[in-house]
GUPALUM-236601 format. One record per residue (C-alpha): residue number from 1; residue in three letters; chain; x, y, z. Coordinates in steps of 0.1 Angstrom, whole numbers, plus 2048, in hexadecimal, padded with zeros to 3 digits. Last residue first. Layout:
% residues N
R num residu chaine  px  py  pz
R NUM    ALA      A   X   Y   Z
...
% end
This chain:
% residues 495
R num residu chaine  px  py  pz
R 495    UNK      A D40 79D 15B
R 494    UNK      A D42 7C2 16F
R 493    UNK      A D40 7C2 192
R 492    UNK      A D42 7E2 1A1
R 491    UNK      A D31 7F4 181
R 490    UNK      A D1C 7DA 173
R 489    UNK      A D10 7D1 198
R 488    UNK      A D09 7EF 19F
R 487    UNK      A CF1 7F8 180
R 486    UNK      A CE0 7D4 18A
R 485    UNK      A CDE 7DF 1AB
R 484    UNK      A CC7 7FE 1A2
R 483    UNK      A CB8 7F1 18C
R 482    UNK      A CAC 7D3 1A9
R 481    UNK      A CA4 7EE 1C0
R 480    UNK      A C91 7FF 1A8
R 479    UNK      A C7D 7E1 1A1
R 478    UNK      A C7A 7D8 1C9
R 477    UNK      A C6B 7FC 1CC
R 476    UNK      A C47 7F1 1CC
R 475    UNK      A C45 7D7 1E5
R 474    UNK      A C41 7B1 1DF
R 473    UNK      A C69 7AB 1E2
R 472    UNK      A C6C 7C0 206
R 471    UNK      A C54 7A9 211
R 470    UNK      A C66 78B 206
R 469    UNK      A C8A 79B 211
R 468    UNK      A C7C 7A5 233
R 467    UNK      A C70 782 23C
R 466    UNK      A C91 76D 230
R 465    UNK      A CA7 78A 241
R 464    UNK      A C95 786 25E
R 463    UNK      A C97 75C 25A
R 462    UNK      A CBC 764 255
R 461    UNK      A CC2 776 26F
R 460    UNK      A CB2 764 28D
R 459    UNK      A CC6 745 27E
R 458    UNK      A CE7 758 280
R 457    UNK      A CDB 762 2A7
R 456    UNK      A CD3 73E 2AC
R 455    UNK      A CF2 72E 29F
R 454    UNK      A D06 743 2B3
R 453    UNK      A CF9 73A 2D2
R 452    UNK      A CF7 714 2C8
R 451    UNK      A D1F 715 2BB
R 450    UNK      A D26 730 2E2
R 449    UNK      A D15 710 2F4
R 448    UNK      A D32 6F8 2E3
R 447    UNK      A D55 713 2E2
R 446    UNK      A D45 71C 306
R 445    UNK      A D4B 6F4 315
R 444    UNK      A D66 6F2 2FE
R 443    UNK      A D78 711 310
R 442    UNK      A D6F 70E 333
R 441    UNK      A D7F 6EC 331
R 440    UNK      A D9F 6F8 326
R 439    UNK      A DA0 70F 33C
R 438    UNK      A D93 700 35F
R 437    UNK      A DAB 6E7 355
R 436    UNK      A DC9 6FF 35E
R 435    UNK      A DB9 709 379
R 434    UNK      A DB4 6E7 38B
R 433    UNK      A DDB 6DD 388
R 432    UNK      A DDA 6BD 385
R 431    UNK      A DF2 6BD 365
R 430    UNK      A E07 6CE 377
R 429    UNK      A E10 6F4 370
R 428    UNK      A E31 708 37A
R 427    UNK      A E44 6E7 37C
R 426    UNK      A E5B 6E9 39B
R 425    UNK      A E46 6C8 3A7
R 424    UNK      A E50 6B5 38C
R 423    UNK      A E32 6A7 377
R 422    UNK      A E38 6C0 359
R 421    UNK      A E26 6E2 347
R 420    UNK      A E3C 6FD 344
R 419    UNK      A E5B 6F1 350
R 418    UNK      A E6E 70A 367
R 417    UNK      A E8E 719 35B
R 416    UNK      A E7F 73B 359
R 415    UNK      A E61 729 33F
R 414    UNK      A E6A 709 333
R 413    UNK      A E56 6FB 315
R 412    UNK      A E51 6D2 310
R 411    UNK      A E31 6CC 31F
R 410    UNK      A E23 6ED 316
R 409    UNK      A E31 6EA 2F1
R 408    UNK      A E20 6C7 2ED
R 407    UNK      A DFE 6D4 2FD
R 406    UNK      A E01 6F3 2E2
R 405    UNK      A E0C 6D6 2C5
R 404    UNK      A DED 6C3 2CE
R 403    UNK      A DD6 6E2 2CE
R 402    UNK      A DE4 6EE 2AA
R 401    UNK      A DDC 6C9 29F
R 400    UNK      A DBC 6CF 2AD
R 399    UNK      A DB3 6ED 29C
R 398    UNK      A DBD 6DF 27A
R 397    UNK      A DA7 6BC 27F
R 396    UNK      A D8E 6D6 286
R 395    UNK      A D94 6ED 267
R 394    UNK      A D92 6CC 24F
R 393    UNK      A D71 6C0 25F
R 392    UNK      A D5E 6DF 259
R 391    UNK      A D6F 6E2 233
R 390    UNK      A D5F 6BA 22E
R 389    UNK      A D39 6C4 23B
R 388    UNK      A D42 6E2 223
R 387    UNK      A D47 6CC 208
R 386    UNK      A D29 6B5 211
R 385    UNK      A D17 6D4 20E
R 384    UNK      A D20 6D8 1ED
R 383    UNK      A D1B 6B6 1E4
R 382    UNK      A CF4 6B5 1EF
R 381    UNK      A CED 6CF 1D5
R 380    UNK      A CDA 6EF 1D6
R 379    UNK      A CEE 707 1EC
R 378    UNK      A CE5 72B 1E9
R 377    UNK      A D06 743 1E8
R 376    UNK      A D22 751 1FC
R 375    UNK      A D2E 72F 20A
R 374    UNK      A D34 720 1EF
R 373    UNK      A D46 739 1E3
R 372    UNK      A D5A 73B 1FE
R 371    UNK      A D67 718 200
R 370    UNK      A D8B 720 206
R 369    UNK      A D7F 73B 21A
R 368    UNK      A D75 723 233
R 367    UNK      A D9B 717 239
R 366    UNK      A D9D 73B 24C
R 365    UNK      A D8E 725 26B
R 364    UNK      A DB3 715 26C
R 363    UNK      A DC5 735 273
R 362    UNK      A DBE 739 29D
R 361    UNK      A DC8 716 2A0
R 360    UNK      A DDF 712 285
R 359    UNK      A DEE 72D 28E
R 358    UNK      A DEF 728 2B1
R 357    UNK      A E02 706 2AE
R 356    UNK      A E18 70C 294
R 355    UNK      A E24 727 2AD
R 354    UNK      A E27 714 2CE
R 353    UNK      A E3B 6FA 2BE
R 352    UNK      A E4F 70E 2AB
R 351    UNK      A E58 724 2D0
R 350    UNK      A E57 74A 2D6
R 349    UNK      A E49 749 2FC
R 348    UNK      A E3F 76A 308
R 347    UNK      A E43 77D 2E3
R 346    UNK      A E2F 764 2D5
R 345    UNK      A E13 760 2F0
R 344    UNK      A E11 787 2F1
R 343    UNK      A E0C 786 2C8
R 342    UNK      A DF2 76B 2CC
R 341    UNK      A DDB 776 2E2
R 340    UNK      A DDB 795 2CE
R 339    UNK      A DD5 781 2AD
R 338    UNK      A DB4 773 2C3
R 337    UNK      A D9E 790 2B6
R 336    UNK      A DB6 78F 293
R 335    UNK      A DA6 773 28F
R 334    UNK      A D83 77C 29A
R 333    UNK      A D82 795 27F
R 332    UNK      A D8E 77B 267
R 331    UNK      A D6E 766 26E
R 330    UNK      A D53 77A 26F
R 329    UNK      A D50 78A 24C
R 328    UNK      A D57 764 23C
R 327    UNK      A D3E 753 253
R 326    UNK      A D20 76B 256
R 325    UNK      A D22 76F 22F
R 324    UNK      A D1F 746 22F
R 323    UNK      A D03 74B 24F
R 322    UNK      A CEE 764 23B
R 321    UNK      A CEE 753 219
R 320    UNK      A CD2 740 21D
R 319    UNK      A CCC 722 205
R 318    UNK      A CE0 70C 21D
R 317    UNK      A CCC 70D 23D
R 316    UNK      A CD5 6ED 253
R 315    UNK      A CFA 6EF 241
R 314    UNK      A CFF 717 23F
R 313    UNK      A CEE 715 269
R 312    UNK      A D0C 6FC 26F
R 311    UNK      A D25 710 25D
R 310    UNK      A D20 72D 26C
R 309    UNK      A D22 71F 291
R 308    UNK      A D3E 710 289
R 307    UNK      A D52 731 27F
R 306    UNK      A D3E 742 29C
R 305    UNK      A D4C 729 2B9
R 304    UNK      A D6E 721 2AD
R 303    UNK      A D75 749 2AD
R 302    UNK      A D61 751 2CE
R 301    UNK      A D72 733 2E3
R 300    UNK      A D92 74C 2E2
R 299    UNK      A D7D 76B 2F3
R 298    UNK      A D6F 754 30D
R 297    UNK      A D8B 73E 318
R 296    UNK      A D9F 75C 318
R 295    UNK      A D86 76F 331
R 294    UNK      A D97 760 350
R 293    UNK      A DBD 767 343
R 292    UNK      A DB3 78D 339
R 291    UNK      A DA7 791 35B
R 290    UNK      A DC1 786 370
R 289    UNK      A DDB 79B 35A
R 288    UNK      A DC6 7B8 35B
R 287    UNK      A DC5 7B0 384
R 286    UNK      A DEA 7B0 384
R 285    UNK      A DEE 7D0 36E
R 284    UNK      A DD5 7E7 383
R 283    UNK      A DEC 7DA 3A4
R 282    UNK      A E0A 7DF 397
R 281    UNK      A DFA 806 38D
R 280    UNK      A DEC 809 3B1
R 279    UNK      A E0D 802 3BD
R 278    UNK      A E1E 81B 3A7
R 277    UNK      A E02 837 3AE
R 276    UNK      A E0D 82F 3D6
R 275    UNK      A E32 833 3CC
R 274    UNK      A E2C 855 3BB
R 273    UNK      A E16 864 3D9
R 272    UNK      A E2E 860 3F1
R 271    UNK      A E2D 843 40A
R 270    UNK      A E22 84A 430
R 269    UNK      A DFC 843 422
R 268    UNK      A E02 821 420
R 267    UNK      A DF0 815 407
R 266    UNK      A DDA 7F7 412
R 265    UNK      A DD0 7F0 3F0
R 264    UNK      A DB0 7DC 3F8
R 263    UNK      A DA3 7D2 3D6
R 262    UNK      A D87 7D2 3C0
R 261    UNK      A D79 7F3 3C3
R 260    UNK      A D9D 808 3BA
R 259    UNK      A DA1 7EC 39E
R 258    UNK      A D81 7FD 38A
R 257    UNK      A D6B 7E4 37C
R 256    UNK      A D6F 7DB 358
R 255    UNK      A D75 7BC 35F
R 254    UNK      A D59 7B8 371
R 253    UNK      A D42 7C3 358
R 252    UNK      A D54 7AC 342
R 251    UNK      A D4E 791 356
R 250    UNK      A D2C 795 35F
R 249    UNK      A D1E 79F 337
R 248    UNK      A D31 77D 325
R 247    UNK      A D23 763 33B
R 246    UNK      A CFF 777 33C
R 245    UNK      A CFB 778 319
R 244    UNK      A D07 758 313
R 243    UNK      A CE9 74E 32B
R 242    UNK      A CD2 765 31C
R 241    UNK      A CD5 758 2F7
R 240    UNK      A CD5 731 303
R 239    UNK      A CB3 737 313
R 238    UNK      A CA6 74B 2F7
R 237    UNK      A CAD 733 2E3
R 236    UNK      A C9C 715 2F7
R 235    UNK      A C7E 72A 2F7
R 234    UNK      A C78 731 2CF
R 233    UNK      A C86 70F 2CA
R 232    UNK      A C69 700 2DE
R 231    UNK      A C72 6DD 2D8
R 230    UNK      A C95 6DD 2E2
R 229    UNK      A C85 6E8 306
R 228    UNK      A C9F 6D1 31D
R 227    UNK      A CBC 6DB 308
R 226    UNK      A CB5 704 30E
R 225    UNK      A CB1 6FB 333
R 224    UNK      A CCF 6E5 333
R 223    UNK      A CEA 701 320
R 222    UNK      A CD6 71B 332
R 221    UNK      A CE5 70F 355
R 220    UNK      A D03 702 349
R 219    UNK      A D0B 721 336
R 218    UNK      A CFF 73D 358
R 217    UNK      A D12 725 370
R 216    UNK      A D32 739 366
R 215    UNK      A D20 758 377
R 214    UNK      A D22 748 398
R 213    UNK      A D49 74B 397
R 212    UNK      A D46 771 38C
R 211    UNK      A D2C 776 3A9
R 210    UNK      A D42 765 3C2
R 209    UNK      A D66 77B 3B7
R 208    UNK      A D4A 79C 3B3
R 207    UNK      A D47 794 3D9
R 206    UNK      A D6D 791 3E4
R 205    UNK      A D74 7B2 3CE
R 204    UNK      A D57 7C6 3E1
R 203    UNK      A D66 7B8 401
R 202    UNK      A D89 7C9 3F8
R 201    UNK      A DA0 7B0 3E5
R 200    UNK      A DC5 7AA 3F2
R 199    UNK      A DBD 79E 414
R 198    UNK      A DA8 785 401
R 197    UNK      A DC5 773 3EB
R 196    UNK      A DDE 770 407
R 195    UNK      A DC3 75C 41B
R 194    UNK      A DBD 744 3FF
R 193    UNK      A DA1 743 3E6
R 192    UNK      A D8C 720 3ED
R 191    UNK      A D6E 72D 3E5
R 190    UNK      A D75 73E 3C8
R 189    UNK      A D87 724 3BA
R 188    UNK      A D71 70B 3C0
R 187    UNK      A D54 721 3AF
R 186    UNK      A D69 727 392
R 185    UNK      A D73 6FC 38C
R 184    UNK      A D49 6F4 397
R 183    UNK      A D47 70E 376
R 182    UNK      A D5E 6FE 35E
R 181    UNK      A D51 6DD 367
R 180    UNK      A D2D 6E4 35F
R 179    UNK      A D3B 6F7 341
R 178    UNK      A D49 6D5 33A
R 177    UNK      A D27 6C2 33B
R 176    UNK      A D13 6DE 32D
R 175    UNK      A D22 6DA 30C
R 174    UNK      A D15 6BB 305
R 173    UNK      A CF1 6C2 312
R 172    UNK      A CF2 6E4 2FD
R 171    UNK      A D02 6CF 2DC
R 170    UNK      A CE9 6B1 2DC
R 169    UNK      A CCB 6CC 2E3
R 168    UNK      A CD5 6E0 2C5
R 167    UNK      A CD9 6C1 2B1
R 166    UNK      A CB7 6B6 2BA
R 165    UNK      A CA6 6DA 2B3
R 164    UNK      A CB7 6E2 291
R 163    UNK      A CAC 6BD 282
R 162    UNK      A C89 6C4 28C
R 161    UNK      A C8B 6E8 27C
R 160    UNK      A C98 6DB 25E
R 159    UNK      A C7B 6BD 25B
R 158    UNK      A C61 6D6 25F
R 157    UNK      A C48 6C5 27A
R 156    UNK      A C49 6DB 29A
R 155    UNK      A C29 6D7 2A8
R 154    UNK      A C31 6D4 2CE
R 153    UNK      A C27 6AB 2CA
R 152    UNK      A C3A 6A8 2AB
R 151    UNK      A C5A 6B3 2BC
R 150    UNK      A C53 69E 2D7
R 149    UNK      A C47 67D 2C2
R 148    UNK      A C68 688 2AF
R 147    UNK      A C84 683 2CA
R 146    UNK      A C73 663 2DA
R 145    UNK      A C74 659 2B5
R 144    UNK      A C9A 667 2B2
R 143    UNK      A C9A 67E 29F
R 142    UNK      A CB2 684 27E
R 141    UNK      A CD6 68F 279
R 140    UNK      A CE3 69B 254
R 139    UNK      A CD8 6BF 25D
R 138    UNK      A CF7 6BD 274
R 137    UNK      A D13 6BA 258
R 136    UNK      A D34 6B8 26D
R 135    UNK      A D26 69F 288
R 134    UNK      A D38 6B1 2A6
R 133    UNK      A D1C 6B6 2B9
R 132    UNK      A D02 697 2AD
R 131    UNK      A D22 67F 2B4
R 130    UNK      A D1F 688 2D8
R 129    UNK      A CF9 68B 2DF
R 128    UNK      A CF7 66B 2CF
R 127    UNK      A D14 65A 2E8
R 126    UNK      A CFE 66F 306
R 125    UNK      A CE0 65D 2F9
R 124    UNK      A CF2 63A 2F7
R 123    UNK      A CFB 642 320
R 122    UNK      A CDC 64C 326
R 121    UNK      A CCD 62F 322
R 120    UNK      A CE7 619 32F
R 119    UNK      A CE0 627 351
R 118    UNK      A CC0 625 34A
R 117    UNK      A CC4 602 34A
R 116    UNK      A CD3 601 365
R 115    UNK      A CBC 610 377
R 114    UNK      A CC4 5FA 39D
R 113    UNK      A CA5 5F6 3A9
R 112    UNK      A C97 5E3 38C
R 111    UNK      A C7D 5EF 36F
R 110    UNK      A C91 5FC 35F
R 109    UNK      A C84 606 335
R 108    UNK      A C8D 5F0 31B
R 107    UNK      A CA2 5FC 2FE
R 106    UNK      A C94 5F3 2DA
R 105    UNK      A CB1 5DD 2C9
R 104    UNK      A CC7 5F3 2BA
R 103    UNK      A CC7 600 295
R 102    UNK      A CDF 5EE 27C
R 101    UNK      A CFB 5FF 266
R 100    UNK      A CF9 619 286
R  99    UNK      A CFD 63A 277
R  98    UNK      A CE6 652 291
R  97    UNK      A CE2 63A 2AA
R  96    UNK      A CC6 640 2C5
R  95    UNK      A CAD 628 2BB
R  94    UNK      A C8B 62E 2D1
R  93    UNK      A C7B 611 2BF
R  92    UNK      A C6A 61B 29D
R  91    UNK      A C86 628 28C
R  90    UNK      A C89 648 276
R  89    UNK      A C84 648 253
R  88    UNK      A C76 669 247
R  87    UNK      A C56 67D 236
R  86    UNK      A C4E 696 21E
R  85    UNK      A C36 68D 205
R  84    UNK      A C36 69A 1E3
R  83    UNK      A C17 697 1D0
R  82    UNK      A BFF 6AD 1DF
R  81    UNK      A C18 6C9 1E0
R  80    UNK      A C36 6D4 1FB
R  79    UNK      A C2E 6B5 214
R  78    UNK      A C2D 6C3 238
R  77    UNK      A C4A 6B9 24D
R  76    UNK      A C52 69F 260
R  75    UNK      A C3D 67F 25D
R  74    UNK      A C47 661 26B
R  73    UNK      A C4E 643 255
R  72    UNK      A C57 620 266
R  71    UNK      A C77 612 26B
R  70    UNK      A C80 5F1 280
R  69    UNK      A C8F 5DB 267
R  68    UNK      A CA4 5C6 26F
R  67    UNK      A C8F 5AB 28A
R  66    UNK      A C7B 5AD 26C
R  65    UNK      A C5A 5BF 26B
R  64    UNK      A C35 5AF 27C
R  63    UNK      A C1E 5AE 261
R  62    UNK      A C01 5CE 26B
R  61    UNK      A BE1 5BF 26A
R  60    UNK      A BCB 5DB 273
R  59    UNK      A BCD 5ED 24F
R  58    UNK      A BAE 5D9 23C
R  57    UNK      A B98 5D3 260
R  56    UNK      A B98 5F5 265
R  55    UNK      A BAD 60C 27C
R  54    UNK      A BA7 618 29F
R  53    UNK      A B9C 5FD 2B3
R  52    UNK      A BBB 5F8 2C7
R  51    UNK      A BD2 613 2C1
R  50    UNK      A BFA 605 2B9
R  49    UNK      A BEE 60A 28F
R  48    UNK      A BEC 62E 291
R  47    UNK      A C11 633 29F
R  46    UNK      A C14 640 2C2
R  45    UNK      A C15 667 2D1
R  44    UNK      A C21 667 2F1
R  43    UNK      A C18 66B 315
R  42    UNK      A BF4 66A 311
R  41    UNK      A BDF 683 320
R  40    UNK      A BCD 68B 2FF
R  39    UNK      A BCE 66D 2E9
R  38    UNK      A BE8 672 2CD
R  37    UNK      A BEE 665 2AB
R  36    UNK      A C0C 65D 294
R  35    UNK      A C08 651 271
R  34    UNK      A C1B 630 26E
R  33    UNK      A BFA 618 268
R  32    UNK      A BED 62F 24D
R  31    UNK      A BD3 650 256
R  30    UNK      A BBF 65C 238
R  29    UNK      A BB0 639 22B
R  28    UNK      A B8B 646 22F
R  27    UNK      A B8C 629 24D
R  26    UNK      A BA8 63C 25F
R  25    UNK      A B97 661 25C
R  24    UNK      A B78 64F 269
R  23    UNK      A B8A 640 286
R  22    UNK      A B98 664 28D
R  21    UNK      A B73 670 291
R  20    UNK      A B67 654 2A7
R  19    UNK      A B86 656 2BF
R  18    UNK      A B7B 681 2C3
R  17    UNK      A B8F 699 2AD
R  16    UNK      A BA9 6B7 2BC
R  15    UNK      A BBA 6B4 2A0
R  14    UNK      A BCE 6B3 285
R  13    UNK      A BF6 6B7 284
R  12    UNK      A BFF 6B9 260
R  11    UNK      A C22 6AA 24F
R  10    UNK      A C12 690 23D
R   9    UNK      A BFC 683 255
R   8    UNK      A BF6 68C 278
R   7    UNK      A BDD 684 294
R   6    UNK      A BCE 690 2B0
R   5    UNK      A BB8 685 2CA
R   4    UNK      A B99 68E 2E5
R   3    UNK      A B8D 674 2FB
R   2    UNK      A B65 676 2FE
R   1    UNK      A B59 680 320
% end
């Protein structure tokens, strides 16, 4: 049976064609020595010029680059006209560095018991993976070749929608690591709940205890499935889209369960009816209290999450002006969301330290509006976006100054003549203690997955907005539509 190929050039997956057929496309000077081709079977797709037989005599002899200069031109998207052809410089060898003056030497695969050399091999990927998530301007990453051949391979060749999936997949394996943590942290807890603690809840209390800490698994779990099929973005979102789904539905379900099914109030039924509603009502506050410190790491990672999350999609897609309106709508509403959290904190500890530090961590996202015309319109130069890139960074170096004067406070704060946060053992917290890093951690590790959740739904919107406004625009009515907006816009918004 004749072995069946592909091939692609300029953008354009061809295929299936026999050897004899892809040979002929070769010797009519329609496949060059850097087009990628594929034998059906094969692991990968390789460059023309690597098949043995496959090109004439005139393109076979390929001069051997510079130790330097190991780039080669892989198509990524299809060229726009006849003239123009779309195509990128990424590295021959499987280079992993994204702003490396020079690229690495190829990696060798192990071949030893020992895999140290994978070892190292994933340990540069996990370094990529790293500066791809908090890279401020994301559509500025490329493919890796290993990266593209895959992309390539399940036929995704626009250049934006390659640069979406790898920095999707860098930010779901990075955040996975700490909700990983976060979740092992729930399940520990859970497991190990004292004595003191059971008697307290009833047996349906004890089990929604499990199910909430199994529930935590829900943003590792779809955090690595939706990283593991980056290049079937219609898959890999709907992973990350059911598994926020599901860490935000169990818990607030839960929360919303009635105390009388979650706990054993042993009311003695000697007491009068007054001191029993008075129990029940301690009771009702404690577990609000318990439940309103395990959702904070939610609700608070919801501010950092969308703000980013708009500006990513604004940089990968900046002609659309769904994610800037997104942004500036979005953003003060979840403000005065964590405002609450920040009124109790105030009035519970009122302290400079603690202050500065919320507002600039709750405030810094309102930095965006500095830029909000950019924002709110069609981007068409590369220094625009750079300003944005630059706005992104200036609200993160913000938030972590307001972090680093919260973690001062703590250390310094005393709370009933007990220190906050200290090494003595009258401290309240240690910096051992497992639930206080259960928070913390809980929080990046949602702040990261919740950036890829939001980033689908805003990218779900804009490519309906993108399809409704072009049909909409080759209907009938779009004239009258556009009178009548013009009449508005001379009488809201007159020049």
């Amino acid at each position: 049976m004749e072995s069946v190929w592909y091939y692609v050039v300029n953008g354009d997956r061809v295929g299936p064609v026999t050897f004899a057929e892809l040979k002929a496309v070769a010797g009519a000077g329609k496949l060059g020595p850097a087009d990628l081709v594929w034998q059906e079977g094969a692991p990968d797709w390789v460059a023309a010029r690597t098949v043995a037989g496959l090109l004439s005599a005139a393109l076979e002899p390929v001069p051997s680059p510079p130790e330097e200069n190991t780039y080669a031109l892989v198509p990524l998207a299809p060229r726009p006209s006849a003239s123009a052809t779309t195509r990128a410089i990424v590295p021959v060898a499987e280079v992993l560095s994204l702003d490396d003056d020079s690229p690495p030497s190829p990696r060798k695969r192990s071949a030893g018991p020992g895999g140290g050399d994978r070892v190292t091999e994933l340990v540069a990927l996990a370094q990529v993976f790293v500066r791809r998530a908090i890279e401020p301007d994301p559509s500025a990453i490329a493919p890796t070749t290993e990266e593209g051949a895959k992309l390539t391979a399940a036929g995704v060749m626009d250049a934006t929608a390659r640069k979406l999936a790898v920095w999707r997949r860098s930010v779901l394996f990075v955040a996975a690591v700490p909700c990983t943590f976060a979740a092992l942290f729930g399940l520990i807890n859970a497991l190990a709940m004292s004595k003191e603690d059971r008697e307290v809840l009833s047996a349906f209390g004890i089990l929604l205890q499990y199910v909430l800490a199994l529930a935590l698994f829900a943003l590792p779990v779809a955090a690595v499935l939706g990283a593991l099929t980056y290049d079937r973005l219609a898959l890999s979102t709907k992973w990350v889209l059911g598994g926020g789904l599901v860490s935000f539905a169990v818990p607030l379900v839960i929360a919303f369960t009635p105390t009388e099914w979650l706990l054993d109030l042993k009311i003695d039924k000697s007491e009068s009816v007054g001191a029993a509603e008075v129990q029940r009502t301690i009771f009702g506050i404690v577990m609000g209290v318990t439940f309103y410190i395990a959702l904070m790491p939610a609700v608070l990672s919801l501010l950092p999450a969308v703000a980013r999350a708009c500006v990513r999609t604004k940089l990968f897609l900046p002609e659309s002006l769904v994610p800037g309106w997104g942004l500036v709508t979005s953003v003060p509403l979840c403000v005065l969301l964590t405002l609450a959290t920040f009124v109790v904190l105030y009035h519970v500890a009122s302290n400079v330290l603690l202050v500065m530090g919320l507002v600039l961590w709750i405030g810094a996202p309102l930095v965006y509006f500095t830029k909000f015309d950019l924002f709110t319109r069609p981007l068409t130069s590369a220094a625009e976006r750079t300003a944005i890139a630059r706005t992104s960074f200036i609200v993160f170096a913000l938030i972590a100054t307001g972090a680093g004067l919260m973690l001062i406070y703590l250390f310094t704060a005393n709370f009933m003549g007990r220190a906050v946060l200290g090494f003595s053992k009258d401290a309240i917290a240690r910096p051992w203690t497992l639930d206080l890093h259960k928070i913390w951690i809980d929080y990046i590790g949602r702040s990261l997955f919740l950036t890829v959740f939001f980033s689908d739904l805003l990218l779900r919107i804009a490519l309906s907005v993108w399809r409704e406004e072009r049909a909409f625009a080759a209907s009938p009515e779009a004239a009258g539509f556009d009178r009548t907006m013009t009449g508005l816009g001379s009488a809201v918004l007159p020049r």
